[in-house]
PDB file of N, H, CA, C and O in Angstrom:
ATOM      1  N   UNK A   1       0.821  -1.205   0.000  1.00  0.00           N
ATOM      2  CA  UNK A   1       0.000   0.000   0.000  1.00  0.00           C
ATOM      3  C   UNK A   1       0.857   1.258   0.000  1.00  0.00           C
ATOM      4  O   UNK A   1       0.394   2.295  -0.475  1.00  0.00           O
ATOM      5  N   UNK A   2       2.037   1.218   0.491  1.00  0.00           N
ATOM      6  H   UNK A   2       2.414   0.376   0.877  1.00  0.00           H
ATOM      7  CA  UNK A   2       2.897   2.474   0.412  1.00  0.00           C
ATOM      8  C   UNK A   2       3.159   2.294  -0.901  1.00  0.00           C
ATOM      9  O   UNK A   2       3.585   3.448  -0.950  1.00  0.00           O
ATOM     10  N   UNK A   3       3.300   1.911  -2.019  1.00  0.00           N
ATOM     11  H   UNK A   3       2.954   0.974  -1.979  1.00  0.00           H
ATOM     12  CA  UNK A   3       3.752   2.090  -3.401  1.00  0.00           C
ATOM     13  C   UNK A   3       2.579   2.842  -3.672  1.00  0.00           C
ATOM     14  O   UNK A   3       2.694   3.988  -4.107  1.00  0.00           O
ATOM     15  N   UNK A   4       1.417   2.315  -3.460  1.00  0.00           N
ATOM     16  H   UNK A   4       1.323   1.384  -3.107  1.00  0.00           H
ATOM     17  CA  UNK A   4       0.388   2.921  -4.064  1.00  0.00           C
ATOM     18  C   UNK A   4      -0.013   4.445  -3.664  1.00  0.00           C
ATOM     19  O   UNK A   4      -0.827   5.101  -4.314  1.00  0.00           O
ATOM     20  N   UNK A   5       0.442   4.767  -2.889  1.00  0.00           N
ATOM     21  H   UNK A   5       1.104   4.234  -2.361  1.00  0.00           H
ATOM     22  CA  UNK A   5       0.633   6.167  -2.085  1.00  0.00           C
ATOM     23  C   UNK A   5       2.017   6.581  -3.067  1.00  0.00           C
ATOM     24  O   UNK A   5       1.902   7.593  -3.759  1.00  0.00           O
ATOM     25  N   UNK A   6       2.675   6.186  -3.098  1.00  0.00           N
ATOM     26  H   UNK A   6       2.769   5.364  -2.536  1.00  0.00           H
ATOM     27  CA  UNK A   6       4.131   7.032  -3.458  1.00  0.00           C
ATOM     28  C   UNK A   6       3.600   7.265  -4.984  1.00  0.00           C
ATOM     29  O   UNK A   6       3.885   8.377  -5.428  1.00  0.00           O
ATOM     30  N   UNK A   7       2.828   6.345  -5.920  1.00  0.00           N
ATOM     31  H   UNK A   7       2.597   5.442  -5.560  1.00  0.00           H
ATOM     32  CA  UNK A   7       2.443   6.642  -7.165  1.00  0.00           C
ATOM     33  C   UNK A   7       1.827   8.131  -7.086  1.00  0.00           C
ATOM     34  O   UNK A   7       1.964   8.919  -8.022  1.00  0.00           O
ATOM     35  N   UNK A   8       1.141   8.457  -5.906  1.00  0.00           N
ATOM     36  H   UNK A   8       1.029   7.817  -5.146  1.00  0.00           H
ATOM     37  CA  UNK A   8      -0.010   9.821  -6.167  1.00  0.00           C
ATOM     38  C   UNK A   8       0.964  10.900  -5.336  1.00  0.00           C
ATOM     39  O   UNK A   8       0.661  12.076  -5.136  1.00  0.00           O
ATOM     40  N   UNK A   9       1.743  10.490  -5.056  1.00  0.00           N
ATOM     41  H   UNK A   9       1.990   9.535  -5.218  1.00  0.00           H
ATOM     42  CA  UNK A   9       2.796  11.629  -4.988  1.00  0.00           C
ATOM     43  C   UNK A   9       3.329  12.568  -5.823  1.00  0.00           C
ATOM     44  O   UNK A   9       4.281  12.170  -6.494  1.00  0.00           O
ATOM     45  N   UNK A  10       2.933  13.880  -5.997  1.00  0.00           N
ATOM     46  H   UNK A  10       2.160  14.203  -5.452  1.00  0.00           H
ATOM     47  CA  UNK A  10       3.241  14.850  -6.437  1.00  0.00           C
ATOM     48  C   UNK A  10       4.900  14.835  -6.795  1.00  0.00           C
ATOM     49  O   UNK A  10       5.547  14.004  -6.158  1.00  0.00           O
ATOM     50  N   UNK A  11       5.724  15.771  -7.864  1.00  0.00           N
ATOM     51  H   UNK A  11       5.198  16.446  -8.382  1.00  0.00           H
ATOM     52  CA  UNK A  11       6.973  15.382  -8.542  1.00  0.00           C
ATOM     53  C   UNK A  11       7.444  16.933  -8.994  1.00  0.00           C
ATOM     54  O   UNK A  11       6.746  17.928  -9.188  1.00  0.00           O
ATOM     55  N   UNK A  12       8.738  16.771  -9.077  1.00  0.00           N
ATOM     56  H   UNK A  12       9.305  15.963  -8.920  1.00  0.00           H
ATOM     57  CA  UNK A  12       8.719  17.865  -9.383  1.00  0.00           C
ATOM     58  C   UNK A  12       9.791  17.910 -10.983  1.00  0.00           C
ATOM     59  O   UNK A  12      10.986  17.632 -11.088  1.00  0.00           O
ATOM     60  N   UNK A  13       8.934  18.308 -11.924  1.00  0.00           N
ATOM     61  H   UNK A  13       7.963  18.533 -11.839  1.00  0.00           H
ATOM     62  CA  UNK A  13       9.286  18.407 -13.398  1.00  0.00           C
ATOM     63  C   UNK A  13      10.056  19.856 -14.005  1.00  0.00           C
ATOM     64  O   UNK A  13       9.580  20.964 -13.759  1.00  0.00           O
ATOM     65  N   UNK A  14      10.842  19.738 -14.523  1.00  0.00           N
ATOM     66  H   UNK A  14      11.228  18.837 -14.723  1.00  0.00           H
ATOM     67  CA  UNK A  14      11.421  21.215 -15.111  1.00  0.00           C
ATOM     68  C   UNK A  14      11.334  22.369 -14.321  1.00  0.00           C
ATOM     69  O   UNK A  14      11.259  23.478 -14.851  1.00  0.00           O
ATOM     70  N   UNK A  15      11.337  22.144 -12.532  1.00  0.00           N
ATOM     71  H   UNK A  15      11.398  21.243 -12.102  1.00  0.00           H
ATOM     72  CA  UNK A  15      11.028  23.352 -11.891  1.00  0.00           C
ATOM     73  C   UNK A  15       9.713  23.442 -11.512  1.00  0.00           C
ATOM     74  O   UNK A  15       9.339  24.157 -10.583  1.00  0.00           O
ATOM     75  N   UNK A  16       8.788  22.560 -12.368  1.00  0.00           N
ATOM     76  H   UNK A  16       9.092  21.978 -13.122  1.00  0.00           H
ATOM     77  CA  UNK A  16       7.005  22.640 -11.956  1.00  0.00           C
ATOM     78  C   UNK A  16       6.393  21.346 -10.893  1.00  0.00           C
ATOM     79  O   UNK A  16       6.510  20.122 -10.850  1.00  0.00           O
ATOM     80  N   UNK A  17       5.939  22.027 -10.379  1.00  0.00           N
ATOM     81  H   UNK A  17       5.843  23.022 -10.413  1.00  0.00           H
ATOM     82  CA  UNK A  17       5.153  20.754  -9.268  1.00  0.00           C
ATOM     83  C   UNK A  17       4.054  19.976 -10.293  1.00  0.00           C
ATOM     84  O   UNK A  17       3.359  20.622 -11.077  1.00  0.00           O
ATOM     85  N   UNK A  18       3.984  18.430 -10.177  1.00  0.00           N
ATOM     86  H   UNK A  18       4.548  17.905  -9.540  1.00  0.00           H
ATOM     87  CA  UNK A  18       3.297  17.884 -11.332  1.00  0.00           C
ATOM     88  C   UNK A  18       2.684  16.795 -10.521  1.00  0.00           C
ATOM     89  O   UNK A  18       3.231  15.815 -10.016  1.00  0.00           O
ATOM     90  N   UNK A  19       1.218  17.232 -10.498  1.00  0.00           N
ATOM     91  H   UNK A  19       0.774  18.028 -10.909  1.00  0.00           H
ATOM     92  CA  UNK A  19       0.207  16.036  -9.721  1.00  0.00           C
ATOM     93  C   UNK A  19      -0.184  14.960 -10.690  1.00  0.00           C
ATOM     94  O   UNK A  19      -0.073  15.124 -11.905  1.00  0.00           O
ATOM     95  N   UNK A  20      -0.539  14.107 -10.269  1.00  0.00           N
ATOM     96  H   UNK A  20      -0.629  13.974  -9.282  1.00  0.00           H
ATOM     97  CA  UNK A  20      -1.369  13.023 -11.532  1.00  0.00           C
ATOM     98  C   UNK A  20      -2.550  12.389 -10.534  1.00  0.00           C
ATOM     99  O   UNK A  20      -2.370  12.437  -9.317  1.00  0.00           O
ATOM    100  N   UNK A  21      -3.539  11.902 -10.985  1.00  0.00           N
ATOM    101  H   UNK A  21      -3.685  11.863 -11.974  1.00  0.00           H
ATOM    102  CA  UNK A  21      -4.302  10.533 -10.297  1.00  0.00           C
ATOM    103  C   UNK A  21      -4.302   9.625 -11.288  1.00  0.00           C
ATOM    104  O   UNK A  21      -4.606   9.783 -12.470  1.00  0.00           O
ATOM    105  N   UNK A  22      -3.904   8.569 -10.663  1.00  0.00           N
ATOM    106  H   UNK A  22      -3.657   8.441  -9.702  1.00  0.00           H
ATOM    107  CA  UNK A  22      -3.826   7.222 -11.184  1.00  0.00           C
ATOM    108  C   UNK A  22      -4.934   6.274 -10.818  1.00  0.00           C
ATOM    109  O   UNK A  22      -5.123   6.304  -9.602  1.00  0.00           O
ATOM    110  N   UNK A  23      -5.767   5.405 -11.480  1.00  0.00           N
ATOM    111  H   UNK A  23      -5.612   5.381 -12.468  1.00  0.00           H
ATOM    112  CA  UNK A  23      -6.486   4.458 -10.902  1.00  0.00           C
ATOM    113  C   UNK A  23      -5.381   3.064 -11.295  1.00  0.00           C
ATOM    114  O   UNK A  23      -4.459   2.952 -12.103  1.00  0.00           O
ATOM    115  N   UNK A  24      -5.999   2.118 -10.289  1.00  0.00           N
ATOM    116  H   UNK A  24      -6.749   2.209  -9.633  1.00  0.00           H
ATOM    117  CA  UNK A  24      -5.101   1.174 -10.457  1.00  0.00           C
ATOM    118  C   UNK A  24      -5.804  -0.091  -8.976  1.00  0.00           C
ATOM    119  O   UNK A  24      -6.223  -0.102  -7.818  1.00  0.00           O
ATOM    120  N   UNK A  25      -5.434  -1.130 -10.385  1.00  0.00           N
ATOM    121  H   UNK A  25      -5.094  -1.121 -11.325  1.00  0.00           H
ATOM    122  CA  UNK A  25      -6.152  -2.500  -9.870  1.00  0.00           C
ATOM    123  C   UNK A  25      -5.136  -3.341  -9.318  1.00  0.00           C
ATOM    124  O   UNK A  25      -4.052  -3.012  -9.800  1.00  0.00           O
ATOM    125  N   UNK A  26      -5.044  -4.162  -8.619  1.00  0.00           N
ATOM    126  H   UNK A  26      -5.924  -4.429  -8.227  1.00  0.00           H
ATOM    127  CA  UNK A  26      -4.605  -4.500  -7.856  1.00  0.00           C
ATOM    128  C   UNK A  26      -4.378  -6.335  -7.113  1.00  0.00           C
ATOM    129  O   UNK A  26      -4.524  -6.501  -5.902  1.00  0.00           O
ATOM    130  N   UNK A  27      -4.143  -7.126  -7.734  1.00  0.00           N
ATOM    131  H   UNK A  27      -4.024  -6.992  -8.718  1.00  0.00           H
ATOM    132  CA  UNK A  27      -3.953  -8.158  -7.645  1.00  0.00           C
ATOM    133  C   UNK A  27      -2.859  -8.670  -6.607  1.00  0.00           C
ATOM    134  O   UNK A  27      -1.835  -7.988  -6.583  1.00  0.00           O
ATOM    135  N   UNK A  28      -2.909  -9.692  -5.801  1.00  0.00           N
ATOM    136  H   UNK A  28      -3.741 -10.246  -5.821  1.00  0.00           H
ATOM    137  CA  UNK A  28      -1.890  -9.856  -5.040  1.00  0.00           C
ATOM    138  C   UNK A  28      -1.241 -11.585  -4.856  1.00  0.00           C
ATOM    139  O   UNK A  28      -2.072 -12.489  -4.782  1.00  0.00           O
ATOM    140  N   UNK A  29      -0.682 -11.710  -4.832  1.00  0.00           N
ATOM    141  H   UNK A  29      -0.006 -10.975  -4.892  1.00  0.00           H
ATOM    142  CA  UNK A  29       0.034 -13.024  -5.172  1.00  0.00           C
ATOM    143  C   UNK A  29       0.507 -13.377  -3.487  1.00  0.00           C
ATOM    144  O   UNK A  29       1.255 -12.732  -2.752  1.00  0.00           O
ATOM    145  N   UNK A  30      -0.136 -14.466  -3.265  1.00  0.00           N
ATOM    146  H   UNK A  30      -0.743 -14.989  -3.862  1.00  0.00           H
ATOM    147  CA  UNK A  30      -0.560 -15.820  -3.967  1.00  0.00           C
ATOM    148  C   UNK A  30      -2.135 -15.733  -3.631  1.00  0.00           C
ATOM    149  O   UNK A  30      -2.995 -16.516  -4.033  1.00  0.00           O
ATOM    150  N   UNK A  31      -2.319 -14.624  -2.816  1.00  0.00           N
ATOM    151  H   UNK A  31      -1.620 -13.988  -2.489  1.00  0.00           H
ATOM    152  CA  UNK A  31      -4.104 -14.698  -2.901  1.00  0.00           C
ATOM    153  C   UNK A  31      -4.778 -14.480  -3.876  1.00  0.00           C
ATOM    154  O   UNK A  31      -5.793 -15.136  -3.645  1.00  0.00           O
ATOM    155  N   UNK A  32      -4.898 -14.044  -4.734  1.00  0.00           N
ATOM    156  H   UNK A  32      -4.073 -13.511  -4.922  1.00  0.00           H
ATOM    157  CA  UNK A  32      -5.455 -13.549  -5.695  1.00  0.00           C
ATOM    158  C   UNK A  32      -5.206 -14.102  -7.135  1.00  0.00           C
ATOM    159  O   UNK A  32      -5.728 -13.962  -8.241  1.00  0.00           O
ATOM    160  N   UNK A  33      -4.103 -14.836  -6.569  1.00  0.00           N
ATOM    161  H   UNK A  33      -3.678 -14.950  -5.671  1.00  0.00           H
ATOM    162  CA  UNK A  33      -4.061 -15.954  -8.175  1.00  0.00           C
ATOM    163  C   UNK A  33      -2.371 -16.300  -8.338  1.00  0.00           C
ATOM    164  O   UNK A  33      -1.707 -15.324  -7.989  1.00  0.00           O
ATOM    165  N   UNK A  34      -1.707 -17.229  -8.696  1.00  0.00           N
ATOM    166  H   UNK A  34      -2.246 -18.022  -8.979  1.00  0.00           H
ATOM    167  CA  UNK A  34      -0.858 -18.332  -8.564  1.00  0.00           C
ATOM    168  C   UNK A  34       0.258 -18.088 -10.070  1.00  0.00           C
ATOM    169  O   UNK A  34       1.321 -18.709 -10.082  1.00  0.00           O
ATOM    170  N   UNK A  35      -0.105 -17.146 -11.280  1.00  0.00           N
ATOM    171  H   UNK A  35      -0.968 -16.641 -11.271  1.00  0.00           H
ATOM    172  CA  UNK A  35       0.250 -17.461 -11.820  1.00  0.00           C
ATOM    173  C   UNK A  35       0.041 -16.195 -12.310  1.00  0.00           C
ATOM    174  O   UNK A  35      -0.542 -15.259 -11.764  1.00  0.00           O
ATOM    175  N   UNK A  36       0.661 -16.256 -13.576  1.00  0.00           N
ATOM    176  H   UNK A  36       1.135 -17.017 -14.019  1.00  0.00           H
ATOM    177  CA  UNK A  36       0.906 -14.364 -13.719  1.00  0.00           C
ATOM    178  C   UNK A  36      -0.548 -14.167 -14.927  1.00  0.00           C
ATOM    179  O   UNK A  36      -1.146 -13.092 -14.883  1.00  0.00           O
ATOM    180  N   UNK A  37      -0.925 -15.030 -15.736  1.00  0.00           N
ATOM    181  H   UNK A  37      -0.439 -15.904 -15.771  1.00  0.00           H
ATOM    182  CA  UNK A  37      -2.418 -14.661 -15.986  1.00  0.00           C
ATOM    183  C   UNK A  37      -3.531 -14.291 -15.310  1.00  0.00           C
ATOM    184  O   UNK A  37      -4.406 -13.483 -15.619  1.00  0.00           O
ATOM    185  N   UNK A  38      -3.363 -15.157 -14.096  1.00  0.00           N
ATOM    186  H   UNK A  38      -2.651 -15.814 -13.845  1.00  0.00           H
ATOM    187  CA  UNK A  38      -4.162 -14.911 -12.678  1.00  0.00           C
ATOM    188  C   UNK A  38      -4.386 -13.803 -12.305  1.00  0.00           C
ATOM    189  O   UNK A  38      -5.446 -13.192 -12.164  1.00  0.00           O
ATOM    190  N   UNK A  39      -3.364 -13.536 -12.142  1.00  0.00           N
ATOM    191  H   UNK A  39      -2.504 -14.033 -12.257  1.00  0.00           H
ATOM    192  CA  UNK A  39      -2.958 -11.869 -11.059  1.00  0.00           C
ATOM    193  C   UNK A  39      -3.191 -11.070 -12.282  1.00  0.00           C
ATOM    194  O   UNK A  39      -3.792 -10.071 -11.888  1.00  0.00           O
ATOM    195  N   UNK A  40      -3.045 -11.002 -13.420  1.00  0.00           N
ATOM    196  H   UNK A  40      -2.557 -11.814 -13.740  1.00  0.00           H
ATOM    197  CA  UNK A  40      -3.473 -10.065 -14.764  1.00  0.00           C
ATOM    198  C   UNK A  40      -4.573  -9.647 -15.150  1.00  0.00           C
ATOM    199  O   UNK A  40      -5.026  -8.557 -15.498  1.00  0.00           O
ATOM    200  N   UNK A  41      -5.051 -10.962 -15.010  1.00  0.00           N
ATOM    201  H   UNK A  41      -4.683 -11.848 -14.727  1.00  0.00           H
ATOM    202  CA  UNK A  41      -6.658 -10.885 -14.839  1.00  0.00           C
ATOM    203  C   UNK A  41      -7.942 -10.798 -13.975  1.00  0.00           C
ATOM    204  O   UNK A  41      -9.124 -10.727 -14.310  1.00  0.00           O
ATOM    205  N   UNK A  42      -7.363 -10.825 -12.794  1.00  0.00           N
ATOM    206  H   UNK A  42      -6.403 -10.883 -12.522  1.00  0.00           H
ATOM    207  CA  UNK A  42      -7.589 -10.134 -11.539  1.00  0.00           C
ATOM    208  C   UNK A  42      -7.507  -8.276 -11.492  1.00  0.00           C
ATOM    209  O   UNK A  42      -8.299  -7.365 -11.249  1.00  0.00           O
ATOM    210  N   UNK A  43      -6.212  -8.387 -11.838  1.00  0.00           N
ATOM    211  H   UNK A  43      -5.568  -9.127 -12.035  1.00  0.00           H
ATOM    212  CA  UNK A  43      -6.130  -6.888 -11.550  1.00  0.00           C
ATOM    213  C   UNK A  43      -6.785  -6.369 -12.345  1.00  0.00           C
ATOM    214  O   UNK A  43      -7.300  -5.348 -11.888  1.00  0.00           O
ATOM    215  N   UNK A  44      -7.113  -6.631 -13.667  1.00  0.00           N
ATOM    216  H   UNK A  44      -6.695  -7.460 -14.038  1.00  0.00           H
ATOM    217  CA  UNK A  44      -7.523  -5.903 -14.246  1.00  0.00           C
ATOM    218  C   UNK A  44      -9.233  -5.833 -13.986  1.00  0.00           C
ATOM    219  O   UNK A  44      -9.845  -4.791 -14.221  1.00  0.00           O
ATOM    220  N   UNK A  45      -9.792  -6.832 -13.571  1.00  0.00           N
ATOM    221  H   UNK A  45      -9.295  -7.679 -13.379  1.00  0.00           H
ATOM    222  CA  UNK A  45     -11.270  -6.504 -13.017  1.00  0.00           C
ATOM    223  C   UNK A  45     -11.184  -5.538 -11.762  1.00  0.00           C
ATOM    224  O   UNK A  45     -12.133  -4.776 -11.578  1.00  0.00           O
ATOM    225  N   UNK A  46     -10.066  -5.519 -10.854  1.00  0.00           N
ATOM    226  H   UNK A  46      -9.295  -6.138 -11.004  1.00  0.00           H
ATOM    227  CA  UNK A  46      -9.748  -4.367 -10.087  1.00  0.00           C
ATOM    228  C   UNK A  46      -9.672  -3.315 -10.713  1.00  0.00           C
ATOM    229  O   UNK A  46      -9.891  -2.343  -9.990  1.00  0.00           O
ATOM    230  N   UNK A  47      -9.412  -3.023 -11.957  1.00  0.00           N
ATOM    231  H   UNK A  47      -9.234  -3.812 -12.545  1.00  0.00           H
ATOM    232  CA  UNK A  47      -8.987  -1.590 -12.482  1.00  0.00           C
ATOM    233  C   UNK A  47     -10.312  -1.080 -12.841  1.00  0.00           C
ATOM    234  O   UNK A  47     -10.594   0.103 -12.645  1.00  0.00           O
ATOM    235  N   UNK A  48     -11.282  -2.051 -13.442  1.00  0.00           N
ATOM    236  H   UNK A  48     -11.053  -3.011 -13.601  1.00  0.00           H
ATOM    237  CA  UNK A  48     -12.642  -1.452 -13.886  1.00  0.00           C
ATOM    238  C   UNK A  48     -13.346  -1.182 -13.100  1.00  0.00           C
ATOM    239  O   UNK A  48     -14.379  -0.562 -13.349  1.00  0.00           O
ATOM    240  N   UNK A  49     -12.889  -1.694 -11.502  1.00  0.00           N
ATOM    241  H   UNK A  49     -12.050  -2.198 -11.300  1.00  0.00           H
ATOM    242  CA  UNK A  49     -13.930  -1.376 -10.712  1.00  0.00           C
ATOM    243  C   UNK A  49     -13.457   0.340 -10.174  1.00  0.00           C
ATOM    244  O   UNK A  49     -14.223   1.276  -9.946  1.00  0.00           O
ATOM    245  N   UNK A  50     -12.004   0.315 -10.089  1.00  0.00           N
ATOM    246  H   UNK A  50     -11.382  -0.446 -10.275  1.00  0.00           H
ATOM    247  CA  UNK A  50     -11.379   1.629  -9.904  1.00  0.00           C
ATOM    248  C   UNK A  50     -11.814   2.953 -10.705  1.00  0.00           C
ATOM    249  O   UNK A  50     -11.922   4.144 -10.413  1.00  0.00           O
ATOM    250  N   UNK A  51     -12.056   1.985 -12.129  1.00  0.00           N
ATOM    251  H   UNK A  51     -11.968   1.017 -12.366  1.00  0.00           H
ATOM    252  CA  UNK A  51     -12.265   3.130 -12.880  1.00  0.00           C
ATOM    253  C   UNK A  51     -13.464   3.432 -12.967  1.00  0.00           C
ATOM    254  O   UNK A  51     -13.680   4.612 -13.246  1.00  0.00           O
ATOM    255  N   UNK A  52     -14.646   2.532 -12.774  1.00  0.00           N
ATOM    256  H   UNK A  52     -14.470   1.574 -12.548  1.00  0.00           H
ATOM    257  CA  UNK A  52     -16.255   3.198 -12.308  1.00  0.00           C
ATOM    258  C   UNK A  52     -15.672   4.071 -10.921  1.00  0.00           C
ATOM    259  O   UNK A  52     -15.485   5.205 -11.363  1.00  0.00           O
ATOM    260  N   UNK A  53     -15.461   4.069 -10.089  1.00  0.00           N
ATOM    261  H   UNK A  53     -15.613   3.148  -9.730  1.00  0.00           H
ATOM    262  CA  UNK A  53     -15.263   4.632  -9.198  1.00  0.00           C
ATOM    263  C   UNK A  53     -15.190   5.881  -8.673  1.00  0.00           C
ATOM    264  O   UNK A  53     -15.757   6.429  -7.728  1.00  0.00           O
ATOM    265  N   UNK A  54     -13.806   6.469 -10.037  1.00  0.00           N
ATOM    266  H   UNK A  54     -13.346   6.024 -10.805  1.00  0.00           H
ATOM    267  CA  UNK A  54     -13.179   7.726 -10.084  1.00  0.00           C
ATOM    268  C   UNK A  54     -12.000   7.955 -10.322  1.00  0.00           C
ATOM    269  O   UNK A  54     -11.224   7.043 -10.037  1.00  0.00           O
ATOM    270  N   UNK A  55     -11.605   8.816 -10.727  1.00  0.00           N
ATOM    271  H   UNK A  55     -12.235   9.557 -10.959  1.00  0.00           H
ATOM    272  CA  UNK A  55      -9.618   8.596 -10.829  1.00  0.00           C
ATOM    273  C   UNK A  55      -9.039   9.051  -9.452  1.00  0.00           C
ATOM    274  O   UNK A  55      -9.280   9.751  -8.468  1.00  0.00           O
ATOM    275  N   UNK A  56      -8.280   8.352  -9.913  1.00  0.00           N
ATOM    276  H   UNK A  56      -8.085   7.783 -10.712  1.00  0.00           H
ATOM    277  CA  UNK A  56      -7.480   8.699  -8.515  1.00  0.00           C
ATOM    278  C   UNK A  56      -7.630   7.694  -7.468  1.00  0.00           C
ATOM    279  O   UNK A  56      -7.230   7.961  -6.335  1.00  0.00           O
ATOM    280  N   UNK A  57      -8.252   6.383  -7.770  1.00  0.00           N
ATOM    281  H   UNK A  57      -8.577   6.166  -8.691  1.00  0.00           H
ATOM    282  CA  UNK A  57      -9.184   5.355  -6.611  1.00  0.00           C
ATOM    283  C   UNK A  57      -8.057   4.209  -7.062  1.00  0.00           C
ATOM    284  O   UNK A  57      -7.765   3.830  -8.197  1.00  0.00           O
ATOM    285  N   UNK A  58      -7.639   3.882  -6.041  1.00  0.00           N
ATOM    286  H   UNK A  58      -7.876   4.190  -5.119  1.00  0.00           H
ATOM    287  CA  UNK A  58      -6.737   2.023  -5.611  1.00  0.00           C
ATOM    288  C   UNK A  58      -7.780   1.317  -5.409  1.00  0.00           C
ATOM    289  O   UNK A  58      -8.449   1.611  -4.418  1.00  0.00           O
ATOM    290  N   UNK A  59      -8.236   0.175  -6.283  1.00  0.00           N
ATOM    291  H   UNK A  59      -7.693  -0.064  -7.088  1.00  0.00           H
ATOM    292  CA  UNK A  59      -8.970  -1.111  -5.666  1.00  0.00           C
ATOM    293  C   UNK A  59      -7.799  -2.569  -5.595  1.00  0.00           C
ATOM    294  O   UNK A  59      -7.065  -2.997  -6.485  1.00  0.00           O
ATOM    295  N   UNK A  60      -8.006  -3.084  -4.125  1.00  0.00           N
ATOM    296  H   UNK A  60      -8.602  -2.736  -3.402  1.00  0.00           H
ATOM    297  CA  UNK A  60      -7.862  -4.541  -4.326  1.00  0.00           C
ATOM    298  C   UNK A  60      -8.778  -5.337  -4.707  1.00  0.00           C
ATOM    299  O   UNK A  60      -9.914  -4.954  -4.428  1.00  0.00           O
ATOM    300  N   UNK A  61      -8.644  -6.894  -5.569  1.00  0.00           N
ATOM    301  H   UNK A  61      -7.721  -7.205  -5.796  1.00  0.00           H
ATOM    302  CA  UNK A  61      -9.285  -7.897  -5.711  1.00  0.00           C
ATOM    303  C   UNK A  61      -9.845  -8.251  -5.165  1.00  0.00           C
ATOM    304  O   UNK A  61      -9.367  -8.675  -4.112  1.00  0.00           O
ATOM    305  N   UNK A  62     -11.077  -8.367  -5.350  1.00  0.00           N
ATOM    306  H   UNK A  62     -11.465  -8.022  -6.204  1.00  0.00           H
ATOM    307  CA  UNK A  62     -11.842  -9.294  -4.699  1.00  0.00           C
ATOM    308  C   UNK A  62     -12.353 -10.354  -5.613  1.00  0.00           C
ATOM    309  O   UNK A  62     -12.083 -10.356  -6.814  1.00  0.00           O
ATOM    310  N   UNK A  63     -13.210 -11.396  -4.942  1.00  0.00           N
ATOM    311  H   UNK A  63     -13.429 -11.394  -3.966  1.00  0.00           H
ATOM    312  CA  UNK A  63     -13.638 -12.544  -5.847  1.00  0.00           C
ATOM    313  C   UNK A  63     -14.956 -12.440  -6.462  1.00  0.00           C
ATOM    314  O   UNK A  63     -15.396 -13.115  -7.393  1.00  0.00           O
ATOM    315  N   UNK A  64     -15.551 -11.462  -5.785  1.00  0.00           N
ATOM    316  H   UNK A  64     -15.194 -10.914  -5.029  1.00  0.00           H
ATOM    317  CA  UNK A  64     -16.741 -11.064  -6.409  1.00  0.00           C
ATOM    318  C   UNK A  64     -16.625 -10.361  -7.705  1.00  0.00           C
ATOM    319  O   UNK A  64     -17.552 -10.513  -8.501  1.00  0.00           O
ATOM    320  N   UNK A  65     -15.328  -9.395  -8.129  1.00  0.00           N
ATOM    321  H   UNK A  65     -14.575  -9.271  -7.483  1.00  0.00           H
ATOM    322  CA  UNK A  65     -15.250  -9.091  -8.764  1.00  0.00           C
ATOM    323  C   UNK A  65     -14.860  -9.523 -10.135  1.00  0.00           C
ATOM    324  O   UNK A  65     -14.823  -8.771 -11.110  1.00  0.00           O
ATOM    325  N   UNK A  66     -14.508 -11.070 -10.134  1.00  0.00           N
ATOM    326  H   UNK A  66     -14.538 -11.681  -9.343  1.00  0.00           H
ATOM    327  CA  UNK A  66     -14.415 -11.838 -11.401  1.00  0.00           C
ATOM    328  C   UNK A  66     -15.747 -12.753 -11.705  1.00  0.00           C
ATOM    329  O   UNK A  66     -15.713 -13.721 -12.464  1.00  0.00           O
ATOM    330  N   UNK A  67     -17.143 -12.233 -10.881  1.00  0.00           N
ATOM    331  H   UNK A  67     -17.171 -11.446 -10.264  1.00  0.00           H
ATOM    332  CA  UNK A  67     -18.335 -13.256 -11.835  1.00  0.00           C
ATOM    333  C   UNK A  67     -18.879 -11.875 -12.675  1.00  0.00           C
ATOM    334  O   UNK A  67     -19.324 -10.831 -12.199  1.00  0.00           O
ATOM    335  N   UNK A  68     -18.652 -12.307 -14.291  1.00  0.00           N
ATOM    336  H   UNK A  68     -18.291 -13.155 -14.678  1.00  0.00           H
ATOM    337  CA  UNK A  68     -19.167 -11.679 -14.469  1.00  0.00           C
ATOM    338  C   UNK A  68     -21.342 -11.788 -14.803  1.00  0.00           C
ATOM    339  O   UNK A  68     -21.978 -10.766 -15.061  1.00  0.00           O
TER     340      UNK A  68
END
């Protein structure tokens, strides 16, 4: 979870302060799946749920989130 914090950390570019929001899904190994299609395809039903959400929103996996 601290990576995911350090991503929305503000930067500083050519002298300019430079914000972003990132959404971003979130898969975690070995809960969330065993194998790197797993966790790919996990995260990425994390990302759609991030991205209904709002920008700027971290979701973890859940299992509900792969029936479609």
């Amino acid at each position: 979870r601290q990576n995911v914090a350090e991503l929305s950390a503000p930067f500083t570019l050519d002298g300019r302060e430079i914000r972003t929001a990132t959404s971003n899904g979130i898969a975690v190994f070995p809960d969330d799946g065993r194998t790197y299609p797993q966790l790919l395809k996990h995260a990425d039903h994390a990302l759609y749920r991030a991205k209904d959400a709002g920008r700027g929103t971290h979701v973890f996996f859940a299992p509900e989130y792969a029936i479609t």
